[in-house]
Biotite code that builds the C-alpha atoms (Angstrom):
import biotite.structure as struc

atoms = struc.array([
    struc.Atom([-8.298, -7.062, -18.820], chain_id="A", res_id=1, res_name="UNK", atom_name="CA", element="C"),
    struc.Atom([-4.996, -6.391, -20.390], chain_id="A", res_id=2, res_name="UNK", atom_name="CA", element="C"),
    struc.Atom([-4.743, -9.117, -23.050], chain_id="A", res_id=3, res_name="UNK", atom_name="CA", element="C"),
    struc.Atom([-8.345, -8.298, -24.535], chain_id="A", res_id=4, res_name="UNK", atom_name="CA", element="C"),
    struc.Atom([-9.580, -5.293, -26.086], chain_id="A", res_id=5, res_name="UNK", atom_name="CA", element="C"),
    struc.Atom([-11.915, -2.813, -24.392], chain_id="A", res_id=6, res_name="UNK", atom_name="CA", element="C"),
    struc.Atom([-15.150, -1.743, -26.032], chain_id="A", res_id=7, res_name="UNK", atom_name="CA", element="C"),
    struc.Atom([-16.928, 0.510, -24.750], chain_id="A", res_id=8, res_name="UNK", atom_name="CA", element="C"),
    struc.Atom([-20.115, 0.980, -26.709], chain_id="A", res_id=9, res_name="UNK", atom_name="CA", element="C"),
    struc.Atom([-22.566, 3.786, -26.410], chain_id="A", res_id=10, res_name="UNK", atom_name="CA", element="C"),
    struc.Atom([-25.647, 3.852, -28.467], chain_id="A", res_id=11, res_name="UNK", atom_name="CA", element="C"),
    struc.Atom([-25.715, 6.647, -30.086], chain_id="A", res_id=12, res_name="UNK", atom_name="CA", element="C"),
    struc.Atom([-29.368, 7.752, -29.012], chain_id="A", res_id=13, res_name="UNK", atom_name="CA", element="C"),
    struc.Atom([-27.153, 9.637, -25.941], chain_id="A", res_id=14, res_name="UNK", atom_name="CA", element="C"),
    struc.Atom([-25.643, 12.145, -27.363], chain_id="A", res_id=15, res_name="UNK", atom_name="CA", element="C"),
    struc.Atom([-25.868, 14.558, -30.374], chain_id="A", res_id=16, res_name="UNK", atom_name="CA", element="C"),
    struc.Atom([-21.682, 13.515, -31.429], chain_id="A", res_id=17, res_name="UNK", atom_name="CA", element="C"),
    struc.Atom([-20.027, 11.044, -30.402], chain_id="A", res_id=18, res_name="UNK", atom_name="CA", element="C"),
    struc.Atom([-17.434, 12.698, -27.500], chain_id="A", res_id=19, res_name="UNK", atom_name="CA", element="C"),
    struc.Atom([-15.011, 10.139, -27.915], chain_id="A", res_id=20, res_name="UNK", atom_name="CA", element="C"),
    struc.Atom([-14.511, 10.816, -31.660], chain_id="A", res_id=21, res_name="UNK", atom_name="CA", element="C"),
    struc.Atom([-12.599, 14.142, -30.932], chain_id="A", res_id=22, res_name="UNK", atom_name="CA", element="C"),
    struc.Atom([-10.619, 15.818, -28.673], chain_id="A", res_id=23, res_name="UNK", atom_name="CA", element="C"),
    struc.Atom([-12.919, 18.315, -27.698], chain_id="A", res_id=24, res_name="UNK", atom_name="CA", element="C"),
    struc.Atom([-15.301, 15.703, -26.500], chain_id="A", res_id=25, res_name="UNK", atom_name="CA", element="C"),
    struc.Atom([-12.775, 13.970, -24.540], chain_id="A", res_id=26, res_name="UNK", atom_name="CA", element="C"),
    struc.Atom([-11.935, 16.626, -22.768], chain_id="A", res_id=27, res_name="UNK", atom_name="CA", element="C"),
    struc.Atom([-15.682, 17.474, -22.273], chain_id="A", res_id=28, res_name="UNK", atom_name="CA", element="C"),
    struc.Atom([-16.003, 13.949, -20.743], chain_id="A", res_id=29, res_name="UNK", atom_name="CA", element="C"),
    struc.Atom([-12.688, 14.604, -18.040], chain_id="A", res_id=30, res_name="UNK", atom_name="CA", element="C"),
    struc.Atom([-13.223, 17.947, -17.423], chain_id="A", res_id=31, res_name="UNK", atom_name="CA", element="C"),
    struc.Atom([-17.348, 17.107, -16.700], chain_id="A", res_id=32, res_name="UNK", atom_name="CA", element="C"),
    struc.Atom([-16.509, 14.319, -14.812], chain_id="A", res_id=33, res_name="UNK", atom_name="CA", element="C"),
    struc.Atom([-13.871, 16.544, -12.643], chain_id="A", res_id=34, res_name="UNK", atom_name="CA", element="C"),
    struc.Atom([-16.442, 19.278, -12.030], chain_id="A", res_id=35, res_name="UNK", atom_name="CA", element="C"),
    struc.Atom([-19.775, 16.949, -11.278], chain_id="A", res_id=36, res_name="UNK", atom_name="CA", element="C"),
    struc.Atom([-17.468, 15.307, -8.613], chain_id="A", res_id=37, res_name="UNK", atom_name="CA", element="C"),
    struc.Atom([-16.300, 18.767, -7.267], chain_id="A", res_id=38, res_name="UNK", atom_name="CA", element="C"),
    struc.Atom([-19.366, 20.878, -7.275], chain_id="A", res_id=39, res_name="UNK", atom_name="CA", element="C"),
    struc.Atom([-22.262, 18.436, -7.502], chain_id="A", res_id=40, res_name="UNK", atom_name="CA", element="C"),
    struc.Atom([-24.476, 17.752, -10.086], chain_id="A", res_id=41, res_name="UNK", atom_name="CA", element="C"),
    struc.Atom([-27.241, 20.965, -8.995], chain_id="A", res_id=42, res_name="UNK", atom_name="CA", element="C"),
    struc.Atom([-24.585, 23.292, -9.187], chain_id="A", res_id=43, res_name="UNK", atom_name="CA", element="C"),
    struc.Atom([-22.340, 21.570, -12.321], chain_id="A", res_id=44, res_name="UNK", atom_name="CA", element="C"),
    struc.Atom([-23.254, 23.659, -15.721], chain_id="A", res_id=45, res_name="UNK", atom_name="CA", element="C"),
    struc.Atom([-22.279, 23.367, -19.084], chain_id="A", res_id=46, res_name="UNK", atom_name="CA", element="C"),
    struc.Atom([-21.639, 27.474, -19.064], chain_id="A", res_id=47, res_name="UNK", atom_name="CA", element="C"),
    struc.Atom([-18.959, 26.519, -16.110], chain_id="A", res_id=48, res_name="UNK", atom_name="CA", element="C"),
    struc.Atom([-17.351, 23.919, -18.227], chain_id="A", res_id=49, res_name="UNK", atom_name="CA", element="C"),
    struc.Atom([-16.916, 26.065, -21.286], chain_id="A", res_id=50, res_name="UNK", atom_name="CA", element="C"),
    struc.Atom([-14.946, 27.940, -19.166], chain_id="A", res_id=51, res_name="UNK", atom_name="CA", element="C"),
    struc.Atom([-13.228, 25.220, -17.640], chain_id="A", res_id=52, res_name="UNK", atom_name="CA", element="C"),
    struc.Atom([-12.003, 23.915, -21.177], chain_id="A", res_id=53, res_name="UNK", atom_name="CA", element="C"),
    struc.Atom([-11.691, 27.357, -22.610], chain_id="A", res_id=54, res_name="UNK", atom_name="CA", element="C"),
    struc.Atom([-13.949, 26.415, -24.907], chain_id="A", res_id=55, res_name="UNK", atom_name="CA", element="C"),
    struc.Atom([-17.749, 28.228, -26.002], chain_id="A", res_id=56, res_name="UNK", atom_name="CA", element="C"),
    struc.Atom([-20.707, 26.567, -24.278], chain_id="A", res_id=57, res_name="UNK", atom_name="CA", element="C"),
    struc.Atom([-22.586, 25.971, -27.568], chain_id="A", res_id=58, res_name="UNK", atom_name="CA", element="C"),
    struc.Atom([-19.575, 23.803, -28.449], chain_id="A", res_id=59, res_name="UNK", atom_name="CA", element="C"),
    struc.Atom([-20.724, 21.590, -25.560], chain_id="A", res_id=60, res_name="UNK", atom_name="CA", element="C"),
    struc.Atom([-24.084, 21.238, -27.329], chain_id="A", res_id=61, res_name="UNK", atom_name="CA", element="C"),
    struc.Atom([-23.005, 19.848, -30.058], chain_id="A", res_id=62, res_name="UNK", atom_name="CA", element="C"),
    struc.Atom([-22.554, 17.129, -28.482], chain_id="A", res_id=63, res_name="UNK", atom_name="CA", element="C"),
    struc.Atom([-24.849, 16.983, -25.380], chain_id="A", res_id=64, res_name="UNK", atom_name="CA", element="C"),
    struc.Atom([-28.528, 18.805, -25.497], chain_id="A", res_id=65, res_name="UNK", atom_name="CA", element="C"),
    struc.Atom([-28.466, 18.989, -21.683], chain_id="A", res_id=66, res_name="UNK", atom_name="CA", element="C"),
    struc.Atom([-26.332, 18.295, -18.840], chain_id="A", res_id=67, res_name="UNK", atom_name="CA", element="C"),
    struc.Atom([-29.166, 15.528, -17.946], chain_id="A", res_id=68, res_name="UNK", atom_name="CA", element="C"),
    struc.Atom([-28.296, 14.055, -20.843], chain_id="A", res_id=69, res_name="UNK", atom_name="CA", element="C"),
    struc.Atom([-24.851, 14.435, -19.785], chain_id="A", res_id=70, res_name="UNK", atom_name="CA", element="C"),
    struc.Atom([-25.062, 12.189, -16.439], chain_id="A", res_id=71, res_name="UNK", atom_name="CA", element="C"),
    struc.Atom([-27.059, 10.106, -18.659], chain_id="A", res_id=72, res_name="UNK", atom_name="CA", element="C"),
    struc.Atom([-24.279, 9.084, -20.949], chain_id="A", res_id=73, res_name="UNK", atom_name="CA", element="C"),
    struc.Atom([-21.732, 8.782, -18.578], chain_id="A", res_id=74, res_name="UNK", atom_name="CA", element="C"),
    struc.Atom([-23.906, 6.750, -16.508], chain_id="A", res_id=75, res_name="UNK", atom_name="CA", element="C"),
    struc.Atom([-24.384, 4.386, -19.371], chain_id="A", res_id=76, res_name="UNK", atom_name="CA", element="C"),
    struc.Atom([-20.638, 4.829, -20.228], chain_id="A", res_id=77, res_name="UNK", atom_name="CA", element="C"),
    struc.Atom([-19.561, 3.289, -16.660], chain_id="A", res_id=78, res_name="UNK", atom_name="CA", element="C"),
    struc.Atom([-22.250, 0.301, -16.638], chain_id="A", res_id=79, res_name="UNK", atom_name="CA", element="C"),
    struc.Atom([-20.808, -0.381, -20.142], chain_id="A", res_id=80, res_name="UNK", atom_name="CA", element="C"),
    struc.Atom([-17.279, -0.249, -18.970], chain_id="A", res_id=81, res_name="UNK", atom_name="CA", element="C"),
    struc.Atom([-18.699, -2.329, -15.784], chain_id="A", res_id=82, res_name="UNK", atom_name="CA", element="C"),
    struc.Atom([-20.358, -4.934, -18.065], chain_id="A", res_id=83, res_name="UNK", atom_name="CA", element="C"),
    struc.Atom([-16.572, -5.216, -20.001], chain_id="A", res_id=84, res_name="UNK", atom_name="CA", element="C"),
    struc.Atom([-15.109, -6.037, -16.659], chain_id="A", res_id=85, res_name="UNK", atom_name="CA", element="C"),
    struc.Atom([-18.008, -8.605, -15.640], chain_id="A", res_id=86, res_name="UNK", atom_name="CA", element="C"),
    struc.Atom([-17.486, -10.697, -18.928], chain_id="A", res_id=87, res_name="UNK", atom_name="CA", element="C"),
    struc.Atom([-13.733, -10.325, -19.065], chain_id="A", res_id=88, res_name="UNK", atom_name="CA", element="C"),
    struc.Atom([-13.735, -11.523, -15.490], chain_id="A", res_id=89, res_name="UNK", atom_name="CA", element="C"),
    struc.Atom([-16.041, -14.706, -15.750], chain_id="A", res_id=90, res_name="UNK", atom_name="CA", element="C"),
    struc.Atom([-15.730, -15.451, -19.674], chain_id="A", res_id=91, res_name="UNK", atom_name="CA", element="C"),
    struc.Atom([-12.739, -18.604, -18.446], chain_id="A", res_id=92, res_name="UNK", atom_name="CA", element="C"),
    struc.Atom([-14.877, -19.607, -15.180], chain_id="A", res_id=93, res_name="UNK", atom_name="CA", element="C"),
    struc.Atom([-16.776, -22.450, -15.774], chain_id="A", res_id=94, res_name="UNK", atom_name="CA", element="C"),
    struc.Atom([-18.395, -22.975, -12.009], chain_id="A", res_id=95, res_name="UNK", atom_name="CA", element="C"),
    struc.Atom([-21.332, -21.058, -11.879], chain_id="A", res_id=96, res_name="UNK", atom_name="CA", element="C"),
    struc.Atom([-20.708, -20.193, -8.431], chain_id="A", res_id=97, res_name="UNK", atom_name="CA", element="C"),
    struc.Atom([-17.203, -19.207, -8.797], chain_id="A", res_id=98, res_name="UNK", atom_name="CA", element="C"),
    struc.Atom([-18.824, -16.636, -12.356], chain_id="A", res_id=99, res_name="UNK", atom_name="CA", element="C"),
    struc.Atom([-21.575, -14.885, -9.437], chain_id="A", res_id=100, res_name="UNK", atom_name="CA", element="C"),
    struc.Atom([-19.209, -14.921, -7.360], chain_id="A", res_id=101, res_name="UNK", atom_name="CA", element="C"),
    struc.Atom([-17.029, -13.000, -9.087], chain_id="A", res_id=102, res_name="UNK", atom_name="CA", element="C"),
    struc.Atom([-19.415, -10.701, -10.299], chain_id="A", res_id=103, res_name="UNK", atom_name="CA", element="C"),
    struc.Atom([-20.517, -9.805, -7.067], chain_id="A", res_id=104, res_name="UNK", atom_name="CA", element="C"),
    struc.Atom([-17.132, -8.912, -6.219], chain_id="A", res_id=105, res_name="UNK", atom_name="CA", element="C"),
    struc.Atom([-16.710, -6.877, -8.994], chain_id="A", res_id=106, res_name="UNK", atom_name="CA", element="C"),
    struc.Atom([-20.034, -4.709, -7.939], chain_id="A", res_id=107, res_name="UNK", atom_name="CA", element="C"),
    struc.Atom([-19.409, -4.374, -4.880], chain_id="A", res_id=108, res_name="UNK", atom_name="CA", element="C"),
    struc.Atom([-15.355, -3.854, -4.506], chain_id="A", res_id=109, res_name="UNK", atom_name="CA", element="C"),
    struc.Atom([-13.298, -0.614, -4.550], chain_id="A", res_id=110, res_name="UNK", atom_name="CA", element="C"),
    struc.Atom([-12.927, 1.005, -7.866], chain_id="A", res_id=111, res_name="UNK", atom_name="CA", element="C"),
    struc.Atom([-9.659, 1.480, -9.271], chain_id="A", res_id=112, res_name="UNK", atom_name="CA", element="C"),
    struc.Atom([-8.659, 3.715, -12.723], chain_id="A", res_id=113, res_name="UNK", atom_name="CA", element="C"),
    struc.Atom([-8.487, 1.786, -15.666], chain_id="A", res_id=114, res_name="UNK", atom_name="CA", element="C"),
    struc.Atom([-4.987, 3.129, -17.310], chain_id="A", res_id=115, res_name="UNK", atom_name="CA", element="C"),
    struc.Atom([-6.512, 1.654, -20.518], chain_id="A", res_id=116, res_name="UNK", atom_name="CA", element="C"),
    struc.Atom([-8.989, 4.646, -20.846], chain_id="A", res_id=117, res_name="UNK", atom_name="CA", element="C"),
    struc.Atom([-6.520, 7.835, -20.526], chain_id="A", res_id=118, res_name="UNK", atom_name="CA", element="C"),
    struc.Atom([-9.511, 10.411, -20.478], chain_id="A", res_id=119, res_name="UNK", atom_name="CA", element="C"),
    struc.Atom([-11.774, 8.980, -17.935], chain_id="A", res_id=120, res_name="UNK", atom_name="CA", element="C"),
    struc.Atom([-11.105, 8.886, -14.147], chain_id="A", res_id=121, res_name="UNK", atom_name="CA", element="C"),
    struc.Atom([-13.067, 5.520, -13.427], chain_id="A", res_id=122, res_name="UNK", atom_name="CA", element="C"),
    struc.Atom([-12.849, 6.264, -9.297], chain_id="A", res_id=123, res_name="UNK", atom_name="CA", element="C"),
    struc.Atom([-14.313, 9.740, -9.621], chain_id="A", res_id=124, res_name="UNK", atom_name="CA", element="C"),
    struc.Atom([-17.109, 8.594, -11.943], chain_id="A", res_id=125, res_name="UNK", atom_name="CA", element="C"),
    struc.Atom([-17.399, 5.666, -9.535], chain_id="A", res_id=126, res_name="UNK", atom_name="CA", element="C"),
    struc.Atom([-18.094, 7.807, -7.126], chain_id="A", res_id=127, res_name="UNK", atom_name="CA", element="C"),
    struc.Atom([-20.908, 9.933, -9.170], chain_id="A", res_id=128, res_name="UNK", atom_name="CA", element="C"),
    struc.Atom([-22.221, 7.164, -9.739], chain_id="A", res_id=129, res_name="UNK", atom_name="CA", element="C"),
    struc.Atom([-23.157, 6.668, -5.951], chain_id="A", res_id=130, res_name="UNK", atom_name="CA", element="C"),
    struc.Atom([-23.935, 10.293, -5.317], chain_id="A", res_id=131, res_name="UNK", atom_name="CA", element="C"),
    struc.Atom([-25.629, 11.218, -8.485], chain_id="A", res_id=132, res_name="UNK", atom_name="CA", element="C"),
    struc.Atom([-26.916, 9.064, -11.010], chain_id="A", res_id=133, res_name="UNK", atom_name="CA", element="C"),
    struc.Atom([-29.935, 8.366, -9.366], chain_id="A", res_id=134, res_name="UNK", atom_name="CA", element="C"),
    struc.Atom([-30.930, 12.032, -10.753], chain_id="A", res_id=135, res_name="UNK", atom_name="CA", element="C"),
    struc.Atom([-30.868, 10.008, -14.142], chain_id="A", res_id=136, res_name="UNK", atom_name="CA", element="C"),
    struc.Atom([-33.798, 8.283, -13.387], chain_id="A", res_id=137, res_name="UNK", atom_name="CA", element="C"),
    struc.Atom([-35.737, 10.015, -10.464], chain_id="A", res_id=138, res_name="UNK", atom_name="CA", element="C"),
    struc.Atom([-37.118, 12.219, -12.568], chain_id="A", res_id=139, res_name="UNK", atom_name="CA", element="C"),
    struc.Atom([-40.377, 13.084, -13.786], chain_id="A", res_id=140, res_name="UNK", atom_name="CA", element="C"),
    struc.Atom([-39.658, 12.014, -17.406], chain_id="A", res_id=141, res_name="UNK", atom_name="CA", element="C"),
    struc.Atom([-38.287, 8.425, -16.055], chain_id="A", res_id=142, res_name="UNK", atom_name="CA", element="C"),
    struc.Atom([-41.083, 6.312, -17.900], chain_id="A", res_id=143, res_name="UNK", atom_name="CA", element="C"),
    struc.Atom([-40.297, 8.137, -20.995], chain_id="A", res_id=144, res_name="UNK", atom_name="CA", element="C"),
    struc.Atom([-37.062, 7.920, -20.754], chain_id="A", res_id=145, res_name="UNK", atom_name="CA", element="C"),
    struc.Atom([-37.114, 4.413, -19.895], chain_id="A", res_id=146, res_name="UNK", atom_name="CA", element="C"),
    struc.Atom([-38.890, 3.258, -23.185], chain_id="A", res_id=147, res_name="UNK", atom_name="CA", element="C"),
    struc.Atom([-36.177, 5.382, -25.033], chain_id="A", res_id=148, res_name="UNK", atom_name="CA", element="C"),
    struc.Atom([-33.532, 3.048, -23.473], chain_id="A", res_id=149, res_name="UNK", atom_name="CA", element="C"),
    struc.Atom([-31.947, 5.432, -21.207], chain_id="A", res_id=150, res_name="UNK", atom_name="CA", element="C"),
    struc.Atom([-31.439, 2.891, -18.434], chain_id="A", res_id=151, res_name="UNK", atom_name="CA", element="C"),
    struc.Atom([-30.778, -0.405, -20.734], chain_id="A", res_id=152, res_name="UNK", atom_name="CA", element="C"),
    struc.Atom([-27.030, -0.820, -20.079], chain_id="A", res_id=153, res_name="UNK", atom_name="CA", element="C"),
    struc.Atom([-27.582, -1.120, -16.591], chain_id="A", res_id=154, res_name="UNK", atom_name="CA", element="C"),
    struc.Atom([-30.344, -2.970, -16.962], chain_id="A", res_id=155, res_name="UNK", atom_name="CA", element="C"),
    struc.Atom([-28.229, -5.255, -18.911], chain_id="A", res_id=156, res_name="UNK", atom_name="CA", element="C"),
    struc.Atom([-25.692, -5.824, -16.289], chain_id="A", res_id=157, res_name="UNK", atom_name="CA", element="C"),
    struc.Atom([-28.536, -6.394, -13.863], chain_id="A", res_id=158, res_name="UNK", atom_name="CA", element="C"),
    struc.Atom([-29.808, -9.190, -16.379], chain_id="A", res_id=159, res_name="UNK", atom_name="CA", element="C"),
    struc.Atom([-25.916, -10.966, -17.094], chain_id="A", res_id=160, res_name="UNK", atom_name="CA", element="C"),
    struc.Atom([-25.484, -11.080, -13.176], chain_id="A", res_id=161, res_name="UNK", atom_name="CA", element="C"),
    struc.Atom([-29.003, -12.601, -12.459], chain_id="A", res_id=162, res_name="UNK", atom_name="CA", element="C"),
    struc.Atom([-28.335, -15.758, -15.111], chain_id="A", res_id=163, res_name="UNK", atom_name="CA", element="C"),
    struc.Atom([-25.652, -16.589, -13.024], chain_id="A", res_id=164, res_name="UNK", atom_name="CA", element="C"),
    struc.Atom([-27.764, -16.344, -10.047], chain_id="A", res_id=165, res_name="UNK", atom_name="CA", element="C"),
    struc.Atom([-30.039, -18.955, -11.701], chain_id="A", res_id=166, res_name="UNK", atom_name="CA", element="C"),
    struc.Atom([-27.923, -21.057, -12.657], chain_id="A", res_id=167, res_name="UNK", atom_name="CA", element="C"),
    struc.Atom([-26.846, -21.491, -8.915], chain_id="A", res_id=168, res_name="UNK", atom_name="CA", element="C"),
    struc.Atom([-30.551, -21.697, -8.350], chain_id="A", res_id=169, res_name="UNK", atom_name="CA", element="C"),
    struc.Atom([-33.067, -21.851, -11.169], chain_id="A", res_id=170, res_name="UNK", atom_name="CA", element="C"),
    struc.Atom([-35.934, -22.248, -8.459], chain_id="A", res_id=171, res_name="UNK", atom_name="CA", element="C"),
    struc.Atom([-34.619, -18.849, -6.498], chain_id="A", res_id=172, res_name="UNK", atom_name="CA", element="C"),
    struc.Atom([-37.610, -16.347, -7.054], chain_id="A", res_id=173, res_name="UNK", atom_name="CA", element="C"),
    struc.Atom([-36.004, -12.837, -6.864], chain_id="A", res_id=174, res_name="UNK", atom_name="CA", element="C"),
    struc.Atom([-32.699, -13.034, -8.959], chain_id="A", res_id=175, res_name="UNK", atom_name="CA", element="C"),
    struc.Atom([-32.985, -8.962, -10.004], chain_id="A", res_id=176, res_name="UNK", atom_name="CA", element="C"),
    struc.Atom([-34.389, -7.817, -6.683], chain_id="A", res_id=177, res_name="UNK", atom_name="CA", element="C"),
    struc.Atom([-31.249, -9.503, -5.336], chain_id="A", res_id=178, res_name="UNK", atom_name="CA", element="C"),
    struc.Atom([-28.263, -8.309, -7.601], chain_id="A", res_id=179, res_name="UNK", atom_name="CA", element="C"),
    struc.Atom([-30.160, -4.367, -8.360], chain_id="A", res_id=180, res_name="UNK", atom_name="CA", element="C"),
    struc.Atom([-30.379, -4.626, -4.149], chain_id="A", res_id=181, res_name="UNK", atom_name="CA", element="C"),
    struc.Atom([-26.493, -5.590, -3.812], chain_id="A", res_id=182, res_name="UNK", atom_name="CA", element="C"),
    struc.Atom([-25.381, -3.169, -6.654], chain_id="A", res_id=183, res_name="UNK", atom_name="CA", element="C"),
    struc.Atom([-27.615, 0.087, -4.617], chain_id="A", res_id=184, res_name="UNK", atom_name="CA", element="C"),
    struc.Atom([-27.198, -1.517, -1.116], chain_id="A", res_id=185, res_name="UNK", atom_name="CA", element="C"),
    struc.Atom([-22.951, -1.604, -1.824], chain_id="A", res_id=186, res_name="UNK", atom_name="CA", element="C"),
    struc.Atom([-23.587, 2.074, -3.460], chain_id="A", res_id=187, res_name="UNK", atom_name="CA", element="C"),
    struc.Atom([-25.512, 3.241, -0.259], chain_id="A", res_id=188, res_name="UNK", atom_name="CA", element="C"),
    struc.Atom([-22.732, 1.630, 2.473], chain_id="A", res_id=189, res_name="UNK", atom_name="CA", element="C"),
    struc.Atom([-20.041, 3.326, 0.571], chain_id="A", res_id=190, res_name="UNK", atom_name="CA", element="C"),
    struc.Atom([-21.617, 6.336, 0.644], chain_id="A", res_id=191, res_name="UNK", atom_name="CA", element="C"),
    struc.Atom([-22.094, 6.324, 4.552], chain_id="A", res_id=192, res_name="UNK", atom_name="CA", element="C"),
    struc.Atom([-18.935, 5.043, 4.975], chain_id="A", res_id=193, res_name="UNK", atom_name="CA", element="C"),
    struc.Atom([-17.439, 8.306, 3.814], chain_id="A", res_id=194, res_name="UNK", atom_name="CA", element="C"),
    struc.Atom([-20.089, 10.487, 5.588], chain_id="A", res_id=195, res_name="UNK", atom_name="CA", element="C"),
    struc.Atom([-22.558, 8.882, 7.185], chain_id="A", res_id=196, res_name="UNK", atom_name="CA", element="C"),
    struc.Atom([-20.053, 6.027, 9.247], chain_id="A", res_id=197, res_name="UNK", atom_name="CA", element="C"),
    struc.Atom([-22.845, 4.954, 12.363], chain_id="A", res_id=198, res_name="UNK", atom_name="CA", element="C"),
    struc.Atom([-25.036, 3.821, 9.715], chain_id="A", res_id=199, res_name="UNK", atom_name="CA", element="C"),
    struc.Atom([-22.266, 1.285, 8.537], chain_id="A", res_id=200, res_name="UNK", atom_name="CA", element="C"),
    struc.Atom([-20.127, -1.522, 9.636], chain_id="A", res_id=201, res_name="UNK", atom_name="CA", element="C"),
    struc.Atom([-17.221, -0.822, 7.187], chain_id="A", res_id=202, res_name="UNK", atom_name="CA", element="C"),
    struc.Atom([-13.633, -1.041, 8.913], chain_id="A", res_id=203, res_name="UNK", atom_name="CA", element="C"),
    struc.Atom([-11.126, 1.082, 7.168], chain_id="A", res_id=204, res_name="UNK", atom_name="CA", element="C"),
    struc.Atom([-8.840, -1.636, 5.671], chain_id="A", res_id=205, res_name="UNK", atom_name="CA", element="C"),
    struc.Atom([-10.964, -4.627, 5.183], chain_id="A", res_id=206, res_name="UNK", atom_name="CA", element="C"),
    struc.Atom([-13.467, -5.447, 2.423], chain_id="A", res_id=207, res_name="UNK", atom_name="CA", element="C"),
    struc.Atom([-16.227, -5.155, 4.316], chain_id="A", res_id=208, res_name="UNK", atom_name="CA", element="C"),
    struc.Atom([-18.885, -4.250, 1.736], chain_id="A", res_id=209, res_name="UNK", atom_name="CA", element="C"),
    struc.Atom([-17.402, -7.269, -0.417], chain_id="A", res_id=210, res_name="UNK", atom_name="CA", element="C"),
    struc.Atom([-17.507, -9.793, 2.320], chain_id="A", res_id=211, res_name="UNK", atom_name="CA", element="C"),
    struc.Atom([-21.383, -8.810, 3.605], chain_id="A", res_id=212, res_name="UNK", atom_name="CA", element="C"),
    struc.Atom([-22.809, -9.172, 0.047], chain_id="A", res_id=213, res_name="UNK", atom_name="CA", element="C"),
    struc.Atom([-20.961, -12.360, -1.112], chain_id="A", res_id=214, res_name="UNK", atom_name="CA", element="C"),
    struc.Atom([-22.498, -13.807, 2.576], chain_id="A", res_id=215, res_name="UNK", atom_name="CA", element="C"),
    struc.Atom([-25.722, -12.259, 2.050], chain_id="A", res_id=216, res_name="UNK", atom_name="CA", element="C"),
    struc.Atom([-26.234, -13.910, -1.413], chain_id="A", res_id=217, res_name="UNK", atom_name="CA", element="C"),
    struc.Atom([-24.665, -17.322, -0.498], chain_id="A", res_id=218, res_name="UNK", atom_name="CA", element="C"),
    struc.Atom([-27.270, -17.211, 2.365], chain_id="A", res_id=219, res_name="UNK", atom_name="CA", element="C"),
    struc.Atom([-30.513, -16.491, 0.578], chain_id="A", res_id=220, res_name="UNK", atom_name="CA", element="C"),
    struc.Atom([-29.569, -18.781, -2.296], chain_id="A", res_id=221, res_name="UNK", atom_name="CA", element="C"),
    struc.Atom([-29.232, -22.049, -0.491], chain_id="A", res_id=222, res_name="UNK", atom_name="CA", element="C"),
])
């Protein structure tokens, strides 16, 4: 990813300013990233992070109306950043295998910190993704939400991954059950692999998770 640029585009429906256009707002974004990861989403608030950033809490509103809204955009913010590594990693691969292959690697594999992108911690927000963003959608207001375009970005990864499934195999019948099953199922293994292990097979030191979902999809699409 070095030798092209990283865009990272957030529509701007998300938020009431744009966080990255200041250095308040960065610093909202790594601090509130820190403190979802450390106390949890139920118990994160945007009174805790004023105080955190020694900063007022109706500062925070400017650019945020809620901490839902919050998780929101940076849940759209890592599928985005996600999306940037899916076409910088297949844009040169011309096998369609070798693209969804790839891709599913990327999904699935260990996430490391993009030094790019100083004022995000990509493995922390990694792993609220797994814990937490599914309280950006299980909510009562998810239909609403849903025709507002809350969930499009990863919808849109969802969508680039599944061409390359049919291209592999136009006649397979479930291309987004398939990938939106690998991205959760990889999600859910990590998860009990740090706290749940006998629900697992994941051996410290091996790419486990990788290996059973790049199996599992060459299996179902033959």
């Amino acid at each position: 990813m070095n030798d092209l640029q990283i865009n990272i585009s957030i529509d701007p429906s998300f938020y009431c300013k744009d966080p990255e256009s200041s250095a308040l707002g960065k610093k909202i974004m790594q601090v509130g990233i820190e403190m979802i990861h450390e106390l949890g989403y139920e118990a994160f608030t945007f009174k805790k992070l004023g105080v955190q950033i020694n900063s007022n809490e109706s500062s925070i509103y400017r650019y945020f109306e809620s901490k839902h809204s919050f998780l929101v955009y940076l849940v759209n913010w890592y599928w985005s950043w996600i999306e940037c590594k899916l076409v910088f990693a297949t844009i040169n691969i011309h096998s369609a295998e070798e693209r969804l292959e790839k891709s599913i690697q990327i999904l699935t594999e260990e996430i490391k910190e993009d030094n790019e992108i100083t004022f995000i911690n990509e493995v922390l927000l990694n792993k609220i993704i797994i814990s937490e963003s599914s309280k950006a959608y299980h909510t009562i207001d998810v239909d609403k939400e849903n025709e507002k375009g809350y969930y499009k970005t990863y919808k849109r990864v969802v969508q680039r991954v599944c061409d390359f499934v049919l291209e592999v195999n136009p006649k397979f019948e479930y291309p987004h059950m398939l990938i939106s099953t690998i991205i959760e199922g990889a999600h859910h293994q990590k998860y009990f692999s740090k706290h749940l292990p006998s629900l697992t097979d994941v051996e410290e030191g091996k790419n486990s998770i990788v290996e059973f979902f790049l199996k599992l999809t060459k299996s179902v699409l033959r």
